[in-house]
N, C-alpha and C positions, 0 to 999 in steps of 0.2 A: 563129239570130238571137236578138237579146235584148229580153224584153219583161219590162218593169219590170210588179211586180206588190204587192199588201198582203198584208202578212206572216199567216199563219190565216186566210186568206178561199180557197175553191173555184175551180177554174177549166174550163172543159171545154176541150182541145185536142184539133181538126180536122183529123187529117193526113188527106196528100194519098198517101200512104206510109208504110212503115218508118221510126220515129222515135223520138226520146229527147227527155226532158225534166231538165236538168242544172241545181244550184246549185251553187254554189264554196263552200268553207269561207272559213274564216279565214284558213288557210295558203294559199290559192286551190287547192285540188285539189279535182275535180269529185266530185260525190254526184247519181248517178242516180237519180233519183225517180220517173221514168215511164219505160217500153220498150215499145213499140208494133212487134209483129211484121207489121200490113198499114193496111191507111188504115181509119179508122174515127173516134170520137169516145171521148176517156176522160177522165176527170175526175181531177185531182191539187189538193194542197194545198198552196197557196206556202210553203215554211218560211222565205224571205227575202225581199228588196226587189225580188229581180228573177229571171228564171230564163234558161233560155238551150234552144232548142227548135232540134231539128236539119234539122227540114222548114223550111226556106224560104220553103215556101209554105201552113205550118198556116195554120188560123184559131184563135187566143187569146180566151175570151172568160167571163170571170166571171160563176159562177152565184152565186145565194142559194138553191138549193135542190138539195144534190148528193147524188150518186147513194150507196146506202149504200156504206162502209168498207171496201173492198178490193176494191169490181167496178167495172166499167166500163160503159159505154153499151153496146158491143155485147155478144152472148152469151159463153157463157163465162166469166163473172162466178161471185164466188161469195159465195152468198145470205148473208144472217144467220142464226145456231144453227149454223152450222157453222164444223169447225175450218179456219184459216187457216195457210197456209205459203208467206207473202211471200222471194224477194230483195231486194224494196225496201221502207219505206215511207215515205212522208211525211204527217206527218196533225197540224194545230193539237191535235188533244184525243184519244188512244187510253183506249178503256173495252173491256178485255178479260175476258169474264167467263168464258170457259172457256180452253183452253191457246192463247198464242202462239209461235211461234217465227219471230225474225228473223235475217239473218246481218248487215245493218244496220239499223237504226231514229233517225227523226230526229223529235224531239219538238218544234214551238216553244211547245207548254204544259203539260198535265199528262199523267201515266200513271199511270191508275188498276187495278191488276190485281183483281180479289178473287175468282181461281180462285187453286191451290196455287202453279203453280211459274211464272213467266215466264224465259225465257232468252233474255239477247241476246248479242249477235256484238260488237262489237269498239270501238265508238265510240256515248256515250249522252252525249247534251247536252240532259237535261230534268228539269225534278225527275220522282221517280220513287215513288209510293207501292206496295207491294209488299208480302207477305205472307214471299215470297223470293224471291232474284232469285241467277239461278246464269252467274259471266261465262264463256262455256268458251274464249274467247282471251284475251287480250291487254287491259285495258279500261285507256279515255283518259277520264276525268272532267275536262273545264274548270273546271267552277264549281266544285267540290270536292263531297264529300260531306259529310250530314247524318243521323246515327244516332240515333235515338231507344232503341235496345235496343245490345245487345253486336256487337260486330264480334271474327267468330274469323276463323283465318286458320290454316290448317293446313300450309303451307307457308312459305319466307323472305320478309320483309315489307320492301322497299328504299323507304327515305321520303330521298330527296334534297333536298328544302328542309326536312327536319327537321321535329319531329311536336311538336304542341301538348296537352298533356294537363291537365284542370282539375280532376285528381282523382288518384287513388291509383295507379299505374301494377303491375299486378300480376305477377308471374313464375311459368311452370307448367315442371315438368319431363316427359320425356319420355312420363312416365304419365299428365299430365294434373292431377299434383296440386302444388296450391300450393307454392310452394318460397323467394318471398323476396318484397317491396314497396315501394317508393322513392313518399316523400309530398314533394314541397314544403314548405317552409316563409316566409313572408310575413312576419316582423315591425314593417321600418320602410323604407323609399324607400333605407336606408345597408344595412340588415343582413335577409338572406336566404338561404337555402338549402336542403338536403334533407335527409330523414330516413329512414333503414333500418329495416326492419322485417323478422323475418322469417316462415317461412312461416304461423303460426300465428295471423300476424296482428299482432303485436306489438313497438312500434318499441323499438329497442336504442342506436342511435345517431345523433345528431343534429351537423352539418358546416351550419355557417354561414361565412358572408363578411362583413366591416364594411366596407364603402368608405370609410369616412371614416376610421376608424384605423386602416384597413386591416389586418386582422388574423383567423386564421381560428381558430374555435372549434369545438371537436371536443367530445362531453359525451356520458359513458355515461349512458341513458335511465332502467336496471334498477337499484334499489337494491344496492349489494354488488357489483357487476358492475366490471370491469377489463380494461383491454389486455392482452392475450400474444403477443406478438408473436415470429414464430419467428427461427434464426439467420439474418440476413443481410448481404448484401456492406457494406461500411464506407458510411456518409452521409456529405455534403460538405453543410454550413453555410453558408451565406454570408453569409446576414446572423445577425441575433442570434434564441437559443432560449431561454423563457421559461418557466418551470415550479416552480409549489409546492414539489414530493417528486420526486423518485426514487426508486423500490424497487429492488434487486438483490436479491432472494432473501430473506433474512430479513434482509437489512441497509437504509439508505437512508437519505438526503439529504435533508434540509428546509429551508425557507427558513425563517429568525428574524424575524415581520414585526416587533417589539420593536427589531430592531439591522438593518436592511437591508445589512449587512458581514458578518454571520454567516450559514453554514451550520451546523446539526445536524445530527451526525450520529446512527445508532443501529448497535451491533451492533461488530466488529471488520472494521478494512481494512488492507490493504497493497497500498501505491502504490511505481510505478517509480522512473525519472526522472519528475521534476516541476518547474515552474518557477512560482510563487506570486510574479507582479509585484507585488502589491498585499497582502504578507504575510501570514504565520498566526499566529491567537487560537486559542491550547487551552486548557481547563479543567481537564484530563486531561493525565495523564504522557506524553512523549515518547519513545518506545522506540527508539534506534538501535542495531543487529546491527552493521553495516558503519560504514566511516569516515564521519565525519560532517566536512566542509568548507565553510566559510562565510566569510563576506567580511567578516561584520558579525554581532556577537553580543551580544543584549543580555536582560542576566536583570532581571525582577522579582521581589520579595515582599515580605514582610510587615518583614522585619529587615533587608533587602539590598536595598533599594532601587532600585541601578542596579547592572548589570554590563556596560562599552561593550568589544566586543573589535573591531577594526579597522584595516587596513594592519598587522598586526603589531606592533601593542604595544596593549597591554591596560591596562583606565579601571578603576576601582574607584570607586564615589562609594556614601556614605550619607548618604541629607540628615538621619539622626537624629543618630548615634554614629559613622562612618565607620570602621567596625570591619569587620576580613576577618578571618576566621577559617577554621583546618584541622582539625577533630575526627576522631580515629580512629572515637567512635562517640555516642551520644546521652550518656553517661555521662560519657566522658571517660576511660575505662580503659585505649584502647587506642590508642598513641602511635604519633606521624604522622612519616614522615621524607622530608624534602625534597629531593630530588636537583636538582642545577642544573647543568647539562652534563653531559660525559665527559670522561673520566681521558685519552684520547686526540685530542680536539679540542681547541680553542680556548679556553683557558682564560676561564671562565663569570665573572659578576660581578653582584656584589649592592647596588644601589646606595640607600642609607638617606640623605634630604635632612636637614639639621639641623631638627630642632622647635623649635616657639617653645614652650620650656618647661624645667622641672628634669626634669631625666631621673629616671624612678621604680625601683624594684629590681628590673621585669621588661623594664624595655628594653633595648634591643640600640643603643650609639652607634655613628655612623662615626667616623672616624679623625680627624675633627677634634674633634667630643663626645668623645673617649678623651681625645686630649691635653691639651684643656681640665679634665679631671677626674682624672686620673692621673697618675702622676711618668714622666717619660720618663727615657732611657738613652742617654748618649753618651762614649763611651770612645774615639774618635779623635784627639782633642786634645792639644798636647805643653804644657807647662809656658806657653811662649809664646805660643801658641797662645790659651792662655785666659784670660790675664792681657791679652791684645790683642783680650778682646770687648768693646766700647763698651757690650752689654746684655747681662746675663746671665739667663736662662730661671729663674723660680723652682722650676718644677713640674720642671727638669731636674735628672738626676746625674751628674755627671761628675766621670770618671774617666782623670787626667791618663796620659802615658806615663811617670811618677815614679811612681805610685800613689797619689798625693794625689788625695780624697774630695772633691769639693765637692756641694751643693744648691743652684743656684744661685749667688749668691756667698758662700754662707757657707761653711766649710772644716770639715768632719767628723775630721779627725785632725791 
């Protein structure tokens, strides 16, 4: 039967017989509190609103002055100063001052030990003040626990909703001795994370998070200290990687923050295939070994202004002097010859526009500058023939099929 009861208050229950005294949990599963092996009177402690008595025909009925702490009304009780070894118990307040040992215990208030060792059995729902408390099954803490000193744990420790730590989280290896340290770090509601340390105590490197520019920041702690990272499988990028320098060995990469298009570099490189969308600035000499093929080529300096090679014909421009020049050497000693085609192809061709100007005694005319400035040669003509030109060429000589001389129209012999 069930008789509603106040939670830490005394009761004496009057069987008529063999009886039990039962609470339900949370989950509803029973927790026997009283066992009565013949009819008598015993006293228990309600640890809930209600309990549930398996004589029918007890009598229930609340003391204010109960019997000492693990006995009963009839004999067989056992006195105080001495040691107890319950199956059950239920009790509002446990003041244990020499050893307990329970296989359950159900506290609805405090447990005060202040003998060495208390051992419980499997289920503890009360706060528990202790000197030491050793679980040797299985332990269910509802309310959680409250540690004032260290919690060791010598075996594997399984935290399924995950473990809250408001301090320095420390790592021992198998001897017991310190071996590494993980700190939190707190700076701003956007930007937090953690910090390694190792065994000696001393943090090395510090991994943040920015939520707001989302971006994670990695920072050696140790003055002079550096990544080494060993060989490993190829990384896939996806989005963009940001970085000051690069070291490779004694050589490396920097950012120009002066020119943000510029890298420095230091040291000597050799690169494969390469494709430079957004082109190369060198300050330094270009070494090419193998063929060098380009789509587009274009020279600077100082006297030579532009050089454009593209689609296969090639730009010349100087915005000073527009002078190209071929020098064997810095001096001038050693003479340059030009080759234009093969003796075996397509006969080559050198195409010279007319200048706007008098031709000086080191230029080279085309063919129409020649004629203009030289006497030309025509010995095709018969007598007929040249006496029937409407205009006669000044700069021409002709020479009839007669033999007759003329320059033009005047006649030489």
């Amino acid at each position: 039967m069930r008789i509603d009861t106040v939670k830490g208050c005394s009761y004496v229950v009057t069987c008529t017989g063999a009886c039990t005294v039962q609470v339900l949990r949370a989950d509803a599963s029973p927790i026997t509190i009283l066992e009565a092996a013949k009819a008598g009177q015993y006293v228990f402690v309600a640890p809930t609103d209600a309990v549930e008595v398996s004589d029918e025909h007890a009598l229930v009925t609340q003391t204010f002055k109960a019997a000492s702490l693990g006995s009963s009304a009839q004999g067989g009780g056992i006195g105080n100063g001495e040691n107890a070894t319950l199956n059950s118990l239920s009790a509002a307040t446990v003041d244990c001052s020499g050893t307990a040992t329970f296989r359950e215990l159900i506290v609805s208030g405090g447990l005060t030990a202040t003998g060495n060792t208390t051992t419980l059995g499997n289920v503890i729902t009360a706060n528990i003040s202790v000197q030491r408390v050793d679980v040797a099954g299985p332990a269910s803490f509802d309310y959680g626990v409250t540690l004032a000193q260290s919690l060791m744990v010598d075996g594997h420790t399984t935290l399924k909703g995950g473990l809250g730590i408001g301090g320095t989280v420390l790592f021992y290896d198998s001897y017991g001795v310190q071996s590494a340290q993980i700190t939190g770090v707190y700076d701003s509601p956007d930007e937090s994370g953690v910090v390694l340390g190792n065994g000696g105590g001393v943090d090395f490197l510090r991994i943040k998070y920015n939520s707001a520019s989302k971006y994670i920041d990695i920072h050696t702690l140790i003055p002079g200290s550096s990544f080494n990272l060993p060989v490993l499988a190829s990384i896939s990028v996806n989005g963009s990687c940001s970085a000051n320098s690069f070291q490779f060995g004694p050589n490396s990469l920097s950012y120009d923050s002066s020119n943000p298009t510029r890298v420095v570099t230091s040291g000597s490189w050799q690169f494969g295939a390469a494709a430079f969308a957004g082109g190369v600035t060198m300050s330094q000499s270009l070494n090419v070994a193998g063929l060098a093929t380009m789509y587009r080529c274009a020279v600077y300096d100082e006297a030579y202004s532009l050089m454009s090679v593209q689609t296969g014909e090639a730009v010349w421009q100087n915005k000073s002097s527009g002078t190209f020049s071929l020098r064997g050497d810095d001096d001038g000693l050693m003479g340059v010859t030009l080759t234009i085609g093969r003796n075996d192809r397509e006969a080559a061709r050198v195409i010279k526009q007319n200048q706007n100007g008098v031709l000086s005694h080191t230029d080279v005319p085309n063919v129409a500058e020649g004629d203009a400035r030289w006497v030309k040669f025509n010995n095709t003509l018969t007598d007929a023939q040249f006496d029937a030109l409407a205009v006669k060429d000044q700069t021409t000589l002709y020479i009839t099929d007669t033999g007759k001389i003329y320059l033009g129209s005047y006649s030489l012999n």
